[in-house]
PDBQT receptor file of N, H, CA, C and O in Angstrom, charges set to zero:
ATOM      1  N   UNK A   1       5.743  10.901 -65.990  1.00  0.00    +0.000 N 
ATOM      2  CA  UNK A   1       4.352  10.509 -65.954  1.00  0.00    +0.000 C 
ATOM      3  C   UNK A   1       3.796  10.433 -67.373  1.00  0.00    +0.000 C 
ATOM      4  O   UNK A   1       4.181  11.162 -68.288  1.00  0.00    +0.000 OA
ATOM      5  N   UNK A   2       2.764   9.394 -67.491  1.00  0.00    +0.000 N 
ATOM      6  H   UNK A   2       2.452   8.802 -66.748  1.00  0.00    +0.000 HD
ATOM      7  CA  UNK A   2       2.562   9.501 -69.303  1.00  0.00    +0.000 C 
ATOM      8  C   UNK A   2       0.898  10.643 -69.071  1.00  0.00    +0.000 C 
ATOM      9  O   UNK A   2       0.412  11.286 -68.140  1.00  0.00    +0.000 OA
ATOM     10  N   UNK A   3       0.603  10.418 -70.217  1.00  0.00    +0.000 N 
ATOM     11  H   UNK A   3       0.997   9.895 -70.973  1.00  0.00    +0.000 HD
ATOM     12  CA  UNK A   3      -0.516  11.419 -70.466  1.00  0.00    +0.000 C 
ATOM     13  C   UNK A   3      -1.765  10.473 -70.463  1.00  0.00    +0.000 C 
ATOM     14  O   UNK A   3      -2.837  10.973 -70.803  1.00  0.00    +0.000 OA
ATOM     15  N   UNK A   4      -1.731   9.396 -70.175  1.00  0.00    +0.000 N 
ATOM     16  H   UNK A   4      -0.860   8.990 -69.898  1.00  0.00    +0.000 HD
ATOM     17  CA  UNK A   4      -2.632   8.197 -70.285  1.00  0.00    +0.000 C 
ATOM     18  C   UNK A   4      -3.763   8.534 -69.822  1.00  0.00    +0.000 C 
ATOM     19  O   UNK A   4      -3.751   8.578 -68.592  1.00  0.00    +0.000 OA
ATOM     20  N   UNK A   5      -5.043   8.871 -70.435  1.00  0.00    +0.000 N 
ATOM     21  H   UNK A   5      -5.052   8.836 -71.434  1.00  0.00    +0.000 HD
ATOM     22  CA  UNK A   5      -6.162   9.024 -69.994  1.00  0.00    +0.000 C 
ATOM     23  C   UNK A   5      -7.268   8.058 -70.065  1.00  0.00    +0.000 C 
ATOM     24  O   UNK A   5      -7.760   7.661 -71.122  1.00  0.00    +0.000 OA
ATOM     25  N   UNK A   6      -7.659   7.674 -68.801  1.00  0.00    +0.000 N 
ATOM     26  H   UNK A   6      -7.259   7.996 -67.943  1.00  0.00    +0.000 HD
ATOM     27  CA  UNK A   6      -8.650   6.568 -68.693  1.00  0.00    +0.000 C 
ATOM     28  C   UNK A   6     -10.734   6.920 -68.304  1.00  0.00    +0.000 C 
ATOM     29  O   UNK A   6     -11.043   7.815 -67.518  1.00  0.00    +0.000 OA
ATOM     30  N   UNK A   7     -11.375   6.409 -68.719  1.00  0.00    +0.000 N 
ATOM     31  H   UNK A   7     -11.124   5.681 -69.357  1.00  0.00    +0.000 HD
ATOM     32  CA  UNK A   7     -13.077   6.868 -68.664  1.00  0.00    +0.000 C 
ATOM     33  C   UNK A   7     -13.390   5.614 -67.549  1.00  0.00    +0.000 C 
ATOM     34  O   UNK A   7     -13.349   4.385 -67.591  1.00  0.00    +0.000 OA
ATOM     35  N   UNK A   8     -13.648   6.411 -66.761  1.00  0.00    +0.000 N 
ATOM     36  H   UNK A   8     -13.681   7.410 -66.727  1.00  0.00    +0.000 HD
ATOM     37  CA  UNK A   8     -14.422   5.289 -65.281  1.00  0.00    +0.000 C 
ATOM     38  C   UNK A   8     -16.040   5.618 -65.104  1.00  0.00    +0.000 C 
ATOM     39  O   UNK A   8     -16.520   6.748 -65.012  1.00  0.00    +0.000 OA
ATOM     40  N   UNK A   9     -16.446   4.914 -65.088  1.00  0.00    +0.000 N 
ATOM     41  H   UNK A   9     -16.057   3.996 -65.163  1.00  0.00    +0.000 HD
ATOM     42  CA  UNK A   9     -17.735   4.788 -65.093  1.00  0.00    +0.000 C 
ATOM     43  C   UNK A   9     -18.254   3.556 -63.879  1.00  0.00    +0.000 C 
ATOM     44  O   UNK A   9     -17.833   2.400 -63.902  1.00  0.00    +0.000 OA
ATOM     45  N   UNK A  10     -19.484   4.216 -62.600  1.00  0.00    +0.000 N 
ATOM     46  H   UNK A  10     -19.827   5.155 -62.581  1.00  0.00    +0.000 HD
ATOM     47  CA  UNK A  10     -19.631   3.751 -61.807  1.00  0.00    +0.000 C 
ATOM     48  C   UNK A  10     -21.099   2.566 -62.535  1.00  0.00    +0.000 C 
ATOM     49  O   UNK A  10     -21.755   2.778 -63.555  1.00  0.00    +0.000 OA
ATOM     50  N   UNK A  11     -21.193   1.648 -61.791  1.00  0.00    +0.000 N 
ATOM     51  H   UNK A  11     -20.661   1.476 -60.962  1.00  0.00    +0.000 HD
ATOM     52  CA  UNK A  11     -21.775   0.786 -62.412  1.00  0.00    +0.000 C 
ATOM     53  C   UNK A  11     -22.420  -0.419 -61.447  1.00  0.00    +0.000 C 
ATOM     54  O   UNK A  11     -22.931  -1.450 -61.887  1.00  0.00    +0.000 OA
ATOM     55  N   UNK A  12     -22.249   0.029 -59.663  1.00  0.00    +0.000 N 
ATOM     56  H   UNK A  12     -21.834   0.866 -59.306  1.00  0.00    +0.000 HD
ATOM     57  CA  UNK A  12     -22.816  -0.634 -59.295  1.00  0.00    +0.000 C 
ATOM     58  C   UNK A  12     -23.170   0.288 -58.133  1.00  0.00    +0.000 C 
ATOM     59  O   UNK A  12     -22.235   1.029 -57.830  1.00  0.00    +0.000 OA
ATOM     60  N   UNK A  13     -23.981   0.397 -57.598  1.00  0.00    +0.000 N 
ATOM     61  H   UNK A  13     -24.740  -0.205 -57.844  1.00  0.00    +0.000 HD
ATOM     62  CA  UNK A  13     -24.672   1.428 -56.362  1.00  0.00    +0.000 C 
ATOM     63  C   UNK A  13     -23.463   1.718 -54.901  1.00  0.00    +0.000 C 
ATOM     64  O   UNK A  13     -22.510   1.018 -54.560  1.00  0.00    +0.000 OA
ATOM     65  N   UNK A  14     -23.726   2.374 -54.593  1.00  0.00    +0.000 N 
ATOM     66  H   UNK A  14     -24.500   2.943 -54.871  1.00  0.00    +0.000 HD
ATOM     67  CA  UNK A  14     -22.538   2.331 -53.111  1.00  0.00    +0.000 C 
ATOM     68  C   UNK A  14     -23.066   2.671 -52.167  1.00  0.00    +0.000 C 
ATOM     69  O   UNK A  14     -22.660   3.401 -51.263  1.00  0.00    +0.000 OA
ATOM     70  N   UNK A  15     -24.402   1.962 -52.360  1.00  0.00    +0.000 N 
ATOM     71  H   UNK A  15     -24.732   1.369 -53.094  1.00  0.00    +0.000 HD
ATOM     72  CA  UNK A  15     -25.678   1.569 -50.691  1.00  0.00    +0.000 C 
ATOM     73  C   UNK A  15     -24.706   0.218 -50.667  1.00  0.00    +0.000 C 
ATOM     74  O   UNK A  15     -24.033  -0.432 -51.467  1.00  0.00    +0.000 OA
ATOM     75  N   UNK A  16     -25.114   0.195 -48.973  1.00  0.00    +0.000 N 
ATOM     76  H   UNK A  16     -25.660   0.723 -48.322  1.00  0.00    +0.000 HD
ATOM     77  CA  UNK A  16     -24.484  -0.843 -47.881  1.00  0.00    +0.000 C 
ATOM     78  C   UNK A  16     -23.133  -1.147 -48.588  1.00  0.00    +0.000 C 
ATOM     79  O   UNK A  16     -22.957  -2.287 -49.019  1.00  0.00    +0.000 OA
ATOM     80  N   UNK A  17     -22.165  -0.202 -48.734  1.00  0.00    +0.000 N 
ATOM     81  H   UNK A  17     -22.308   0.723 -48.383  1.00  0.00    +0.000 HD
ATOM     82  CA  UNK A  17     -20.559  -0.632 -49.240  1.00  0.00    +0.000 C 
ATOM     83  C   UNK A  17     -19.943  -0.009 -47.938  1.00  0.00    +0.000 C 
ATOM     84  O   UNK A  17     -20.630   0.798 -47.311  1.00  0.00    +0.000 OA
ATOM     85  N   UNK A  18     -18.712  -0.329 -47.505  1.00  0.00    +0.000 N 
ATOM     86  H   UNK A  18     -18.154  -0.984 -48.015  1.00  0.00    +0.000 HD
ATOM     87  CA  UNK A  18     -17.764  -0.382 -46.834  1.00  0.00    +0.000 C 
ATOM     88  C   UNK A  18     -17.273   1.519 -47.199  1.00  0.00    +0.000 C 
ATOM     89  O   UNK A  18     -16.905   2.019 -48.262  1.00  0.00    +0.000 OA
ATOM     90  N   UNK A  19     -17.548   2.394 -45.342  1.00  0.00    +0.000 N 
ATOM     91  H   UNK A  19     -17.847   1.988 -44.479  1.00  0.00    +0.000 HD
ATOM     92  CA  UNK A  19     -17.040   3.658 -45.696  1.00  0.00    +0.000 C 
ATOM     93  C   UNK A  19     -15.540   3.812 -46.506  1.00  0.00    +0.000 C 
ATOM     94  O   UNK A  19     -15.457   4.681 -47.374  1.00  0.00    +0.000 OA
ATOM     95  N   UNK A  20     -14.733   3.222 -46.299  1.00  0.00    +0.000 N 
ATOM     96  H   UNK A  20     -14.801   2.516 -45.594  1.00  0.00    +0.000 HD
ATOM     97  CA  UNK A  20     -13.540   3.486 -47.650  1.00  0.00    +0.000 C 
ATOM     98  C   UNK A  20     -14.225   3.048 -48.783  1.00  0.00    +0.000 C 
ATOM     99  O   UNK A  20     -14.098   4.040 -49.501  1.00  0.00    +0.000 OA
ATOM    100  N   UNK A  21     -14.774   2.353 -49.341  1.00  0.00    +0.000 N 
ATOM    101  H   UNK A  21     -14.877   1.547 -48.758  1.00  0.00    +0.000 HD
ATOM    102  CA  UNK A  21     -15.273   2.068 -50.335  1.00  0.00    +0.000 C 
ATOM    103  C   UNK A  21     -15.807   2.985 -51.318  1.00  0.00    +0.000 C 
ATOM    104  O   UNK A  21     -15.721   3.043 -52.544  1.00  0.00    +0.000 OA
ATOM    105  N   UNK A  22     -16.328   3.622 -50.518  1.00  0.00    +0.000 N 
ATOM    106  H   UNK A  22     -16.397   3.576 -49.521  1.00  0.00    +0.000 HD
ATOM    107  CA  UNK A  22     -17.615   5.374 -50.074  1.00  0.00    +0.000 C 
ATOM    108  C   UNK A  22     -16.725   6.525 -50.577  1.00  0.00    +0.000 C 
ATOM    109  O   UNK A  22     -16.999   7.409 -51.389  1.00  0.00    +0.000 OA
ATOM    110  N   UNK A  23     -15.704   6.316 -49.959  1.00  0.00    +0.000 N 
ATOM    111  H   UNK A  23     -15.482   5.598 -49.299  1.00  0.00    +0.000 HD
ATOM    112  CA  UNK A  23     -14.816   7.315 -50.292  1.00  0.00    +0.000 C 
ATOM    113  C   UNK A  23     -14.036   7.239 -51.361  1.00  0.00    +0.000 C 
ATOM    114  O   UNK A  23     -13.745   8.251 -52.000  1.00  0.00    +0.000 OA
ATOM    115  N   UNK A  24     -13.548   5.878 -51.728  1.00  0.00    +0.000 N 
ATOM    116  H   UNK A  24     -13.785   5.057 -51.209  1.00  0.00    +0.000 HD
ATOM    117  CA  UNK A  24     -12.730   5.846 -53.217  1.00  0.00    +0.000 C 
ATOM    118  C   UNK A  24     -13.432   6.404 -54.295  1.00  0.00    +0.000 C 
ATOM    119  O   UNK A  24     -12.942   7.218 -55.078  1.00  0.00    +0.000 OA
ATOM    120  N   UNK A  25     -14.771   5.897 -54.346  1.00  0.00    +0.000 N 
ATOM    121  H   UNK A  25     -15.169   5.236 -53.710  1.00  0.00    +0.000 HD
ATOM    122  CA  UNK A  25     -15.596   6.496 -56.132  1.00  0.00    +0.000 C 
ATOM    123  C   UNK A  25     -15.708   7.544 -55.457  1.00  0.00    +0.000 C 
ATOM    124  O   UNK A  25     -15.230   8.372 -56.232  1.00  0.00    +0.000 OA
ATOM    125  N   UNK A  26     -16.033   8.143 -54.469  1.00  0.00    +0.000 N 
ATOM    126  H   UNK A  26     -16.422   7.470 -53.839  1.00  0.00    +0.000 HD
ATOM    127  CA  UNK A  26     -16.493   9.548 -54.305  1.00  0.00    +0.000 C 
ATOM    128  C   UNK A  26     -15.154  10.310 -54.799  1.00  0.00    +0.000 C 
ATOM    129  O   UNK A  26     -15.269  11.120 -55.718  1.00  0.00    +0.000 OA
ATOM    130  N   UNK A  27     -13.582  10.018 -54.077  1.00  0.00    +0.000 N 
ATOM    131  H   UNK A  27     -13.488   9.360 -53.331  1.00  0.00    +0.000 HD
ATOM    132  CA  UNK A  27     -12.673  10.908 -54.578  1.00  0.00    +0.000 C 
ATOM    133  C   UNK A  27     -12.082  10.314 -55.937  1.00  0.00    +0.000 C 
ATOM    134  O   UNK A  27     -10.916  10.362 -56.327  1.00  0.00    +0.000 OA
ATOM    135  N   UNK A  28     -13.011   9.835 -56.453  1.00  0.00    +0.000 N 
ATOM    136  H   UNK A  28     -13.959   9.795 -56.136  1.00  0.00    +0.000 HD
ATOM    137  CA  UNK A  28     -12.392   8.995 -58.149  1.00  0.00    +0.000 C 
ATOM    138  C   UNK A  28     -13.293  10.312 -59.029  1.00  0.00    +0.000 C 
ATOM    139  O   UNK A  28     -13.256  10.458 -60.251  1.00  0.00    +0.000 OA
ATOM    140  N   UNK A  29     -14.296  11.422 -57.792  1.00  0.00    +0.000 N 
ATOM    141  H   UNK A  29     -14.327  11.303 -56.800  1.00  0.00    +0.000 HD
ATOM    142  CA  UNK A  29     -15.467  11.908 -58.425  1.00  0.00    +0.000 C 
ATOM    143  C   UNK A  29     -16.639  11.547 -59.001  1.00  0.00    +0.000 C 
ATOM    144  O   UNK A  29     -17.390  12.213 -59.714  1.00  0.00    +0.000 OA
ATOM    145  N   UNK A  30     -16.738  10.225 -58.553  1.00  0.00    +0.000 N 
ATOM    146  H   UNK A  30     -16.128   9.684 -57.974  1.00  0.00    +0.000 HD
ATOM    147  CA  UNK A  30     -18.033   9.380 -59.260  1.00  0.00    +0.000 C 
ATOM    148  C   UNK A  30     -19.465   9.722 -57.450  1.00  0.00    +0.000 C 
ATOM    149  O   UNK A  30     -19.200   9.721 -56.248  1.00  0.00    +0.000 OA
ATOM    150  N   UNK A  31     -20.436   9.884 -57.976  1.00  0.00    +0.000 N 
ATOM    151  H   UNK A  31     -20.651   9.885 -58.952  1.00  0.00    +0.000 HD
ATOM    152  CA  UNK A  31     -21.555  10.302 -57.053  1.00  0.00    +0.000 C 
ATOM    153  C   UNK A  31     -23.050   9.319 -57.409  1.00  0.00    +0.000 C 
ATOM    154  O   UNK A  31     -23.674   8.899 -56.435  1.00  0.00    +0.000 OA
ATOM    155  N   UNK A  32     -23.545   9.006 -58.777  1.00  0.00    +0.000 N 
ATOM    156  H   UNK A  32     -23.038   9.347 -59.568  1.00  0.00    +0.000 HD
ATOM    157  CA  UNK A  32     -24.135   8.368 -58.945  1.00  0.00    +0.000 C 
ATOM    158  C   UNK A  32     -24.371   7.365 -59.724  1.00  0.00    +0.000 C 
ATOM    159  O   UNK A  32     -23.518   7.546 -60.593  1.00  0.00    +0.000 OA
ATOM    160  N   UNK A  33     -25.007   6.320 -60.050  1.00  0.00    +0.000 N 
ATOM    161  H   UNK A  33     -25.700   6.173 -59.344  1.00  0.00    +0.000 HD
ATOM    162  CA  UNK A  33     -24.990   5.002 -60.803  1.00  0.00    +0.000 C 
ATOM    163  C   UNK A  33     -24.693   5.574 -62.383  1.00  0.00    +0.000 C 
ATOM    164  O   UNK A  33     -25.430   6.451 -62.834  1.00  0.00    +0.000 OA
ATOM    165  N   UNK A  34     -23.797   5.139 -63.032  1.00  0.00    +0.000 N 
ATOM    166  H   UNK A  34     -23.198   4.427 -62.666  1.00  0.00    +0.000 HD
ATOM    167  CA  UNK A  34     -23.634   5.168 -64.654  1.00  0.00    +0.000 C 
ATOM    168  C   UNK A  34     -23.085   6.378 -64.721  1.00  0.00    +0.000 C 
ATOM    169  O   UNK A  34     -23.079   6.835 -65.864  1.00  0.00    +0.000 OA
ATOM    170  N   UNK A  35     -22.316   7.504 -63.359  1.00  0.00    +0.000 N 
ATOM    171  H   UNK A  35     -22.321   7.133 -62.430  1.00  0.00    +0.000 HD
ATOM    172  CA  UNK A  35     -21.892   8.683 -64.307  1.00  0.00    +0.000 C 
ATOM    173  C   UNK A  35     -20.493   7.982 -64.314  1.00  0.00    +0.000 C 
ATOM    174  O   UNK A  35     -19.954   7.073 -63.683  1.00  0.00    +0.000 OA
ATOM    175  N   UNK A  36     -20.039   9.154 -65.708  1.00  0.00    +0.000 N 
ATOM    176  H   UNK A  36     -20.477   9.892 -66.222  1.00  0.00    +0.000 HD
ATOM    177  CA  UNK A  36     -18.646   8.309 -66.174  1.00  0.00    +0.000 C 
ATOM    178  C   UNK A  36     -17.784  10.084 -66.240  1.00  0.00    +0.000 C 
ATOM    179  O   UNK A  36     -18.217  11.174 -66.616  1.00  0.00    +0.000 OA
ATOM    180  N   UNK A  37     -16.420   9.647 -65.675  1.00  0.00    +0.000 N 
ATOM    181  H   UNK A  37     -16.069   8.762 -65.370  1.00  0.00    +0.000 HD
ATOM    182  CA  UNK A  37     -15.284  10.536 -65.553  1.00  0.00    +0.000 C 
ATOM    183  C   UNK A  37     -14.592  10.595 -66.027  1.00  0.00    +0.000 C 
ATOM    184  O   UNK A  37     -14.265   9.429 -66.245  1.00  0.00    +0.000 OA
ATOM    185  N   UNK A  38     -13.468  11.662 -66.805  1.00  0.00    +0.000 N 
ATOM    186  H   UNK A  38     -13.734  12.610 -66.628  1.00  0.00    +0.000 HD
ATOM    187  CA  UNK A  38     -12.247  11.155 -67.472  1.00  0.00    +0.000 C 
ATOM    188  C   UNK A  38     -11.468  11.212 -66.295  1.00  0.00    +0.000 C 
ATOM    189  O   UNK A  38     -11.669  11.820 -65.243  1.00  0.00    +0.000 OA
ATOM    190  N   UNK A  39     -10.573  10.498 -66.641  1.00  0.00    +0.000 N 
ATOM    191  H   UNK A  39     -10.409  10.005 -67.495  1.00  0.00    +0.000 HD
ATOM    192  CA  UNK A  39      -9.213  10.863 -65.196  1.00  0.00    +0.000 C 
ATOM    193  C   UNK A  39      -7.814  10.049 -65.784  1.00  0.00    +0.000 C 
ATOM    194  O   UNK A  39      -7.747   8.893 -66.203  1.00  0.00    +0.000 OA
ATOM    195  N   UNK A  40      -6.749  11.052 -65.663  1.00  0.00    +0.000 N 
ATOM    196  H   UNK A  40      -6.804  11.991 -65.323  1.00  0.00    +0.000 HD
ATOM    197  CA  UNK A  40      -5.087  10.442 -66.193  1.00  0.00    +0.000 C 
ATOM    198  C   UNK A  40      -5.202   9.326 -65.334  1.00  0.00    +0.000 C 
ATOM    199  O   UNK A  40      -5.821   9.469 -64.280  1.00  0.00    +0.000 OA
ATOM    200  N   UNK A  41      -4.889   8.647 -65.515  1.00  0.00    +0.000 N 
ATOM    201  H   UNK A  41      -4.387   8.530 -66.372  1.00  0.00    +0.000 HD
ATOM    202  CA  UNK A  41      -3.524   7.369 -65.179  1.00  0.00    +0.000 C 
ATOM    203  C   UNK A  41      -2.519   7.180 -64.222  1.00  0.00    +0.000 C 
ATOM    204  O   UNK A  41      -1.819   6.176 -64.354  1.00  0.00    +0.000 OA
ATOM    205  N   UNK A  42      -2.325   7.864 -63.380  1.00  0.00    +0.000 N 
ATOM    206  H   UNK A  42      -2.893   8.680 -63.273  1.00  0.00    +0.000 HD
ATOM    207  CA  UNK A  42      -1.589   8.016 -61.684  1.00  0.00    +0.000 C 
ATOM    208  C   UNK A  42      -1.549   6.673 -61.197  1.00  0.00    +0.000 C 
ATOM    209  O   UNK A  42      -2.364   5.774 -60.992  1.00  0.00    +0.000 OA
ATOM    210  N   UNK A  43      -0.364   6.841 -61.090  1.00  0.00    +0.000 N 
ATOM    211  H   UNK A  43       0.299   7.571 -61.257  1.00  0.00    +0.000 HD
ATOM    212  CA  UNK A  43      -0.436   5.594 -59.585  1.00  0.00    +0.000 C 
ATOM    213  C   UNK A  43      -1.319   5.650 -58.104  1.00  0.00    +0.000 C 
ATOM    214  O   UNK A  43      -1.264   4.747 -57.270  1.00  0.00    +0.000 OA
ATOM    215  N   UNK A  44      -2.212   7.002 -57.942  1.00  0.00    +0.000 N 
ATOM    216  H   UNK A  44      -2.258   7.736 -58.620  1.00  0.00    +0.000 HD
ATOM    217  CA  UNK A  44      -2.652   6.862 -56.921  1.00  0.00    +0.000 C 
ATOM    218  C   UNK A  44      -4.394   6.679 -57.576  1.00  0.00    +0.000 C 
ATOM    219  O   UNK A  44      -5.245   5.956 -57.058  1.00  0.00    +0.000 OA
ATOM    220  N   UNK A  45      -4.556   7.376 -58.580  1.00  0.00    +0.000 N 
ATOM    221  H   UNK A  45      -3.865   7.964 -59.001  1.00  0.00    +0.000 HD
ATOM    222  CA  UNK A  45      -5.920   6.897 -58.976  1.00  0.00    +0.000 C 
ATOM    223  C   UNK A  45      -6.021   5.535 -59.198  1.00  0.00    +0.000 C 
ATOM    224  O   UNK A  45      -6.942   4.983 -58.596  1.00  0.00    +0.000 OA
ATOM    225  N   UNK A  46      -5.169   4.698 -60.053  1.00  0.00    +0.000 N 
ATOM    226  H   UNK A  46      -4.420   5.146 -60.542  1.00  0.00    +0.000 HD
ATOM    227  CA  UNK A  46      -5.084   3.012 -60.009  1.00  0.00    +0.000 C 
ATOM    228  C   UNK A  46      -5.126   2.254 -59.021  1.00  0.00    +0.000 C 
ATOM    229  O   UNK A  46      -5.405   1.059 -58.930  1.00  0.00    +0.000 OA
ATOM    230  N   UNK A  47      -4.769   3.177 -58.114  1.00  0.00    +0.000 N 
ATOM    231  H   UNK A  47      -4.542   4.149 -58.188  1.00  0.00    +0.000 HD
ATOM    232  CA  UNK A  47      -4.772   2.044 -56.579  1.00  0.00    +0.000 C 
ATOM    233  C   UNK A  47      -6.253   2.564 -56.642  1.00  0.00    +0.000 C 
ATOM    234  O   UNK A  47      -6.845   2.119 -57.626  1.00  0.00    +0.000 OA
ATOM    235  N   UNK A  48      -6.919   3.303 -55.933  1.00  0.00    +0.000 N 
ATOM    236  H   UNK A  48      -6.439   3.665 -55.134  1.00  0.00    +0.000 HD
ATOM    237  CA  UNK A  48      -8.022   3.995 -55.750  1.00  0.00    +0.000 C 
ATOM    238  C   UNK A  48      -9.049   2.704 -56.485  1.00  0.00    +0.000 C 
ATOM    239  O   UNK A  48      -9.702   1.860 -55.872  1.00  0.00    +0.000 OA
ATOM    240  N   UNK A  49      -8.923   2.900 -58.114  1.00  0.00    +0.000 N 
ATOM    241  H   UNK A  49      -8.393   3.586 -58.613  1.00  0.00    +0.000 HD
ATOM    242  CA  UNK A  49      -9.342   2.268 -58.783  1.00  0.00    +0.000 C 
ATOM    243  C   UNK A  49      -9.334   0.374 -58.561  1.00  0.00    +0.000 C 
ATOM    244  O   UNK A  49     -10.334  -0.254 -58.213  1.00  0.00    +0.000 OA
ATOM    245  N   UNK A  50      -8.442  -0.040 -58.755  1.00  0.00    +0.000 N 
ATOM    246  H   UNK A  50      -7.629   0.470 -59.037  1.00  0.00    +0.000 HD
ATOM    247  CA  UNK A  50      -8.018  -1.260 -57.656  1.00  0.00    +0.000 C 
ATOM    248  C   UNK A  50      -8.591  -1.715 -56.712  1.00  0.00    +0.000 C 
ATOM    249  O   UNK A  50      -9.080  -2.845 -56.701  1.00  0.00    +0.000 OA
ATOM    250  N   UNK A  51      -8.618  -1.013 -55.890  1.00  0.00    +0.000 N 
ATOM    251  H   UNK A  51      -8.221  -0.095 -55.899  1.00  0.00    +0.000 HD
ATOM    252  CA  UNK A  51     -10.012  -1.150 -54.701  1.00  0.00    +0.000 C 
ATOM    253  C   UNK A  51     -11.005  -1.038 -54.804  1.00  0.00    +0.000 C 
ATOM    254  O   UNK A  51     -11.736  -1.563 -53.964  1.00  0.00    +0.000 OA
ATOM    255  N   UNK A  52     -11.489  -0.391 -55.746  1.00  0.00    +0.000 N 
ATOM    256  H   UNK A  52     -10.895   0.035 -56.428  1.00  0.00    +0.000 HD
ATOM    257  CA  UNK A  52     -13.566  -0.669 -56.060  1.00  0.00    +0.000 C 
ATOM    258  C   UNK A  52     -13.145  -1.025 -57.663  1.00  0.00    +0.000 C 
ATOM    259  O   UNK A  52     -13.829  -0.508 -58.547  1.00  0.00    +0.000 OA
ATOM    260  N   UNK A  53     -12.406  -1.603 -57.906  1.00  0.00    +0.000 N 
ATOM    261  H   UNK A  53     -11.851  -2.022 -57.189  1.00  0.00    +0.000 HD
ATOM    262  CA  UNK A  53     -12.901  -2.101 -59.130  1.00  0.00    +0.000 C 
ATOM    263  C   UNK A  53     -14.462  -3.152 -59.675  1.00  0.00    +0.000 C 
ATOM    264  O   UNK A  53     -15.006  -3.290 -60.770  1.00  0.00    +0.000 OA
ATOM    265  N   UNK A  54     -14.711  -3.640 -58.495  1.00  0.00    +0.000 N 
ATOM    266  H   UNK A  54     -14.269  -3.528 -57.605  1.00  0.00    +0.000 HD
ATOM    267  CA  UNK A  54     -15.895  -4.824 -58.872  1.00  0.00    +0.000 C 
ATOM    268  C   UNK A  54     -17.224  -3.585 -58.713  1.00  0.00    +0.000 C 
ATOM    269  O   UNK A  54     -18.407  -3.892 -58.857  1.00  0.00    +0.000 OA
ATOM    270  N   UNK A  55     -16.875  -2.548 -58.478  1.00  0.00    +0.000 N 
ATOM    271  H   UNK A  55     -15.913  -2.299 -58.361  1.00  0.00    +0.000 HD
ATOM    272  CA  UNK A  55     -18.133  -1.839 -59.052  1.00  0.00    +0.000 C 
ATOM    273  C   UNK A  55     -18.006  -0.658 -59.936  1.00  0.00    +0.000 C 
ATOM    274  O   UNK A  55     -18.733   0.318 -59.748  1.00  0.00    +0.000 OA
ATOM    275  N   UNK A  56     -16.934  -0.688 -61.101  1.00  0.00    +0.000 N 
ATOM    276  H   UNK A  56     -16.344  -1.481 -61.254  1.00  0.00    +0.000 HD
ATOM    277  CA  UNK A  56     -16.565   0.381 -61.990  1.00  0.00    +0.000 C 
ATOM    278  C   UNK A  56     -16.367  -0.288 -63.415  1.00  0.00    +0.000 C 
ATOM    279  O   UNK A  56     -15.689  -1.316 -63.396  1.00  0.00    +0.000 OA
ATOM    280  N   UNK A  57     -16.854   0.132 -64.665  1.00  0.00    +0.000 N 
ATOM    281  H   UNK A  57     -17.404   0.966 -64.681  1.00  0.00    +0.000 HD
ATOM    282  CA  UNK A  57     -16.273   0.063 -65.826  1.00  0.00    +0.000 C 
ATOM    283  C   UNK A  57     -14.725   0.938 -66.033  1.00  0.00    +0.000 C 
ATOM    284  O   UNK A  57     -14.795   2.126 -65.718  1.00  0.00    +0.000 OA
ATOM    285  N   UNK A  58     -13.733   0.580 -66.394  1.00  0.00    +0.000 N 
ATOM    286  H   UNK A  58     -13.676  -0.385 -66.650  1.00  0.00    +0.000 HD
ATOM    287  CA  UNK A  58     -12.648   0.961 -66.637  1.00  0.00    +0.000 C 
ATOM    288  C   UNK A  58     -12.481   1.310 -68.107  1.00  0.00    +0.000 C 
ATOM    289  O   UNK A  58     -12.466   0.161 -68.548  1.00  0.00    +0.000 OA
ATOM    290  N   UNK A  59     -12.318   2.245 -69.389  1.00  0.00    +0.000 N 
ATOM    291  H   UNK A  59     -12.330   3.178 -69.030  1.00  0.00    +0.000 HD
ATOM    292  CA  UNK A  59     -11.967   1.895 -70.380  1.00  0.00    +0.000 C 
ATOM    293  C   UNK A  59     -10.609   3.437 -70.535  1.00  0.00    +0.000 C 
ATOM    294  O   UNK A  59     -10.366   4.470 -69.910  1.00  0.00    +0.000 OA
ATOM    295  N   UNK A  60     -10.011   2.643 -71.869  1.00  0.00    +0.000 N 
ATOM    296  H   UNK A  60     -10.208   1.804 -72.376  1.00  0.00    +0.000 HD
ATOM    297  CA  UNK A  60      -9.075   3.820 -72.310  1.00  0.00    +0.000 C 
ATOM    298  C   UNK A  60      -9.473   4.293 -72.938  1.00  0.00    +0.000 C 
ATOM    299  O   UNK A  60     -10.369   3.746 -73.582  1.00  0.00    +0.000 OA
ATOM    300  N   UNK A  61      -9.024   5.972 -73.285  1.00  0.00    +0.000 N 
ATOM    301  H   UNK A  61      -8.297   6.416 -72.762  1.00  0.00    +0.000 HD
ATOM    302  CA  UNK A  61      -9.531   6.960 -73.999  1.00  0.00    +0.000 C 
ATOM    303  C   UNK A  61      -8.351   6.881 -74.995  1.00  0.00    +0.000 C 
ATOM    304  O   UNK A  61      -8.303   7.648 -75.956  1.00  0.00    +0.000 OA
TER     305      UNK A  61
């Protein structure tokens, strides 16, 4: 596994989104508009990520 650490930042609201939707930023740890998380690089956070990407900033640390 590398040490790859990535900053996610929520960036679009998750009123009227799809309950998985609900649940990805919630277990990505994101709760409200603009907070931003560090989180490694996993293959299961990228999928996670992958799926609500059209409402997250992605950057590398």
């Amino acid at each position: 596994m590398s040490n790859k650490q990535i900053k996610v930042t929520l960036v679009r609201s998750l009123a009227k989104r799809l309950p998985n939707h609900q649940d990805c930023v919630r277990g990505l740890g994101l709760k409200r508009v603009y907070q931003t998380v560090t989180l490694s690089a996993t293959p299961e956070v990228m999928g996670m990520i992958r799926k609500v990407d059209f409402m997250l900033k992605v950057e590398e640390v």
